[in-house]
Every structure is written in C-alpha cells, then in structure tokens.
N, C-alpha and C positions, 0 to 999 in steps of 0.2 A: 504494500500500500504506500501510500506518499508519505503517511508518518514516517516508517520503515527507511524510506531514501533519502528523507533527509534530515534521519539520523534522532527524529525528535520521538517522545514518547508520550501516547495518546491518554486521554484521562478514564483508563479501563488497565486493567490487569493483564497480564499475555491469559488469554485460553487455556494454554494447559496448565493454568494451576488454578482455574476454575473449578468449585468446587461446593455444595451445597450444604447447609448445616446437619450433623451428623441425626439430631432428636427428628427430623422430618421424616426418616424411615419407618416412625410410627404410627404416623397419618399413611402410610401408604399399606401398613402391616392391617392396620385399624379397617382399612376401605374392602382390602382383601375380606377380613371377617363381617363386613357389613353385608356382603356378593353373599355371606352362604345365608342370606335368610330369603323364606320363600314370596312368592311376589306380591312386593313392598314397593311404594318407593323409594322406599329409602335403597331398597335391593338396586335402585336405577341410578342413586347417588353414592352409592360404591362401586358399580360399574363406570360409572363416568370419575371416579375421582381417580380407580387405577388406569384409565385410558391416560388420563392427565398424567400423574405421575410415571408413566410407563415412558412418555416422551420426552420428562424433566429427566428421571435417570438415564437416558438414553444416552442424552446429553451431556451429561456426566460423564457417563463412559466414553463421550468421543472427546470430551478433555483428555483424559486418560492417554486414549490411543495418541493421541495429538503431543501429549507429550513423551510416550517413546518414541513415535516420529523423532521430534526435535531429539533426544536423550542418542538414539541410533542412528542421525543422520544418513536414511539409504541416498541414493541416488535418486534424483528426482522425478524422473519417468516411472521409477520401481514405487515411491513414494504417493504417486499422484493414481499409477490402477490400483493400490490398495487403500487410497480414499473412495477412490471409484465404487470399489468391489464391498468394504463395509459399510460403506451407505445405501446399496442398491441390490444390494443381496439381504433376505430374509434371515440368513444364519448369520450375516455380520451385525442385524440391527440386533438381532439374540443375544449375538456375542459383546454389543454396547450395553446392553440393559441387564446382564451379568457383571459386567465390567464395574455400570456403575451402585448396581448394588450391593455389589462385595467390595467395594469399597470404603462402604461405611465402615467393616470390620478388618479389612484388610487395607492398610495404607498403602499403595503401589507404589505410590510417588516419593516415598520413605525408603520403601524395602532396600536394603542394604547400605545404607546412610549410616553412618555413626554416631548416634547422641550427642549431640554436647552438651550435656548432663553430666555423663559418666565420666569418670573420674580414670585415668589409667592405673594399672597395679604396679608399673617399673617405678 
C-alpha cells in the first residue's frame, strides 16, 4: 500500500497480530448450547450468532496464517496460491476457523518464544 512505500505507519496495527479478546469464546460456546434447544427463537438467535462468530474466528485464523506468511517469508507467487487456495477452498476456511479457535488456548504466535519472565539458571 502507499503507507508501506513511503515508509510511514498507518493508524491500525499490522494484521497479523490481530487478535480478539480471549473471554468472547464464551458467547460463541454459549450460542453453540442455545442451537440444541428445540424450535425457539431463541434456537434462530444461536444459529445466527454462530454464523456471526464463525466469520469473526475465521478471521482470526487468517491473522494467524498471515503471520507465518510474514514469520516464513515463501516466495511470492508460492505465497499468493496459498492465499488463493485458503480462502477459496472449503477445507482452508475449516482450516481458518480451527486456527482461530484454538487459538484462544493455544498461543501460535508465542509458540517457541522465550518468556521474558523467566529468569535463566546459569
């Protein structure tokens, strides 16, 4: 983008450390158990709230992807069919709304980081 080229930094965060508040996976856990009651509308207001959240997490997940992109730097032709290919394939949007739902419980973007907390033992 024009930010990007000249060199300046826009009033948003980069993307992939986009990320939603961890407590909100209970409104979607919550929407889930409101689907098993029989027909309600409220049964039509947890149907539409996982449709909602199924897009938000989705979203989530493709920060995710977005940042091993950036993290693995492939080649950009290799880079740009697997945007292609997990936004336009059914097993890739699967594989975003897994992404970013294991995410609440599994930090990706951590994973093999070293605290700076801890303390070394030498």
């Amino acid at each position: 983008s024009i930010l990007y080229r000249q060199q300046l930094n826009g009033p948003w965060d980069s993307f992939s450390q986009w990320q939603l508040p961890d407590r909100l996976i209970w409104v979607a856990i919550g929407a889930g158990l409101i689907t098993l009651f029989d027909n309600t509308p409220l049964r039509t207001v947890g149907i539409n709230l996982l449709i909602f959240f199924g897009v938000v997490y989705c979203a989530q997940g493709f920060s995710i992807f977005v940042f091993f992109m950036d993290k693995w730097n492939p080649p950009r032709f290799f880079k740009a069919v697997l945007y292609i290919t997990v936004i336009f394939q059914s097993f890739g949007t699967a594989l975003l709304l897994t992404l970013g739902i294991s995410s609440v419980w599994l930090n990706y973007r951590a994973l093999g980081k070293k605290d700076d907390t801890e303390e070394s033992d030498e």
